[in-house]
C-alpha positions in Angstrom: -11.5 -70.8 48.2 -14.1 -72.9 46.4 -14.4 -72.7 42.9 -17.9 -73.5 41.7 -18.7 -76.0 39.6 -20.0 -75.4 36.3 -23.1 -77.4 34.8 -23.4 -76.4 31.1 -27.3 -77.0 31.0 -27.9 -74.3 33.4 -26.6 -71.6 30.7 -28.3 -69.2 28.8 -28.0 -68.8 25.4 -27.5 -65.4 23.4 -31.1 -65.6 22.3 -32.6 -66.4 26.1 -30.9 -62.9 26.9 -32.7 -61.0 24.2 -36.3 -62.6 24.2 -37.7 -59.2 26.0 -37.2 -59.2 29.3 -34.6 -61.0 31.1 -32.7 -61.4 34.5 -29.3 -63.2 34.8 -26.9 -63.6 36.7 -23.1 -64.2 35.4 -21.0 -66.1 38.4 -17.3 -66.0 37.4 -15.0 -69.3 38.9 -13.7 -66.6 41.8 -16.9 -66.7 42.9 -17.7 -62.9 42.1 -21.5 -62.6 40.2 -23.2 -59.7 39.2 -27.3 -59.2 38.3 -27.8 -57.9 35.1 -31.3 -57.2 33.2 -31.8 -56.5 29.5 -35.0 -55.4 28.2 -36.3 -54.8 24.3 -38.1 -51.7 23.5 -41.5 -52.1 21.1 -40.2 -52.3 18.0 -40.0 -49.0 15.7 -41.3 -48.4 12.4 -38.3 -49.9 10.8 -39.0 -52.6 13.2 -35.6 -52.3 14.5 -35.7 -53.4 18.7 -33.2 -51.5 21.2 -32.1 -54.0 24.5 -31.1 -51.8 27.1 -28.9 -53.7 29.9 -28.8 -52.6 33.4 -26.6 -53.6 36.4 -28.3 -54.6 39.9 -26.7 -52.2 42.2 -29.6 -52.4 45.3 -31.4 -55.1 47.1 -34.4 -54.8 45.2 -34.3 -57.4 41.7 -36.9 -55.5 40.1 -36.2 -51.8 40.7 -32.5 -51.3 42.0 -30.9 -51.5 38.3 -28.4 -49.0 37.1 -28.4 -48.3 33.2 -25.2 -49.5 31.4 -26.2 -49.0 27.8 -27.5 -50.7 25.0 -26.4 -54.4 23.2 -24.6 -53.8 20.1 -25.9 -55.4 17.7 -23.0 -54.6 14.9 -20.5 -57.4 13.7 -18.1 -56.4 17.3 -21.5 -57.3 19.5 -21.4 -56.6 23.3 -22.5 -53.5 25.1 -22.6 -49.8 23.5 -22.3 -47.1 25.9 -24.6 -44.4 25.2 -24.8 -40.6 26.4 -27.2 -41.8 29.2 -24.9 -44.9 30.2 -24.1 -44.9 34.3 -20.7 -46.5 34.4 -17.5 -46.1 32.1 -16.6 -49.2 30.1 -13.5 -49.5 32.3 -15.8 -50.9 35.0 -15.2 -54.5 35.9 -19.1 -55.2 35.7 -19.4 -53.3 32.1 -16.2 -55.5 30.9 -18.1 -58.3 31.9 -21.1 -58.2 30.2 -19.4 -56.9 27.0 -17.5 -60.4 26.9 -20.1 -62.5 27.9 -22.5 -60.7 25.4 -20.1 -61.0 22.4 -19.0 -64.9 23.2 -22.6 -65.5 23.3 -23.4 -63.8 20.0 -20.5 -66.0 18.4 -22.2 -69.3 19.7 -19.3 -69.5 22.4 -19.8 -70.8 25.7 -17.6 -68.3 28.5 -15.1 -71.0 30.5 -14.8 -68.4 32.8 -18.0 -67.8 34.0 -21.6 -69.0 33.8 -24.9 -67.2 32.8 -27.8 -68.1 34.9 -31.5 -67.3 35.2 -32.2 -65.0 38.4 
């Protein structure tokens, strides 16, 4: 098997992930990736913004999204599931995100994996 190689300037950051509406795709070094999308709500009158994340489950990037739950945005960052939330957090593809989420909040570049614009 191939391992991909990495090239750092091709990763997004933890603010390119919540700028509104984004697509990325995280490619571990197995050579497994997953589409994910978060988007930010308007914000509310405390001016407080909710970023839901979704996993691409279809063919279609801009419908075929399953809702995961929303980023957390307490000191553990990473995905909160929620009532509504599709998967359990035991899912590989929830797991994922969580870490990547929480390295990314921490200013931590994954080893394991890249992020990438979709």
């Amino acid at each position: 098997m191939t391992v991909p190689t990495f090239v750092a300037e091709q990763t997004l950051t933890y603010q390119d992930l919540l700028a509104g509406h984004a697509i990325f795709t995280i490619a571990s070094q197995t050579g497994v990736h997953h589409t994910y999308r978060i988007v930010a709500s308007e914000p509310d009158a405390h001016g407080r913004v909710t970023h839901w994340v979704n996993l691409l489950t279809g063919s279609d990037n801009e419908t075929a999204y399953t809702y995961l739950g929303v980023v957390d945005t307490s000191p553990r960052g990473g995905v909160r599931l929620t009532r509504a939330s599709k998967l359990p957090y035991t899912a590989a593809t929830v797991q994922g995100v969580d870490i990547v989420l929480r390295q990314l909040r921490a200013g931590e570049q994954p080893k394991w994996c890249q992020v990438l614009p979709s």
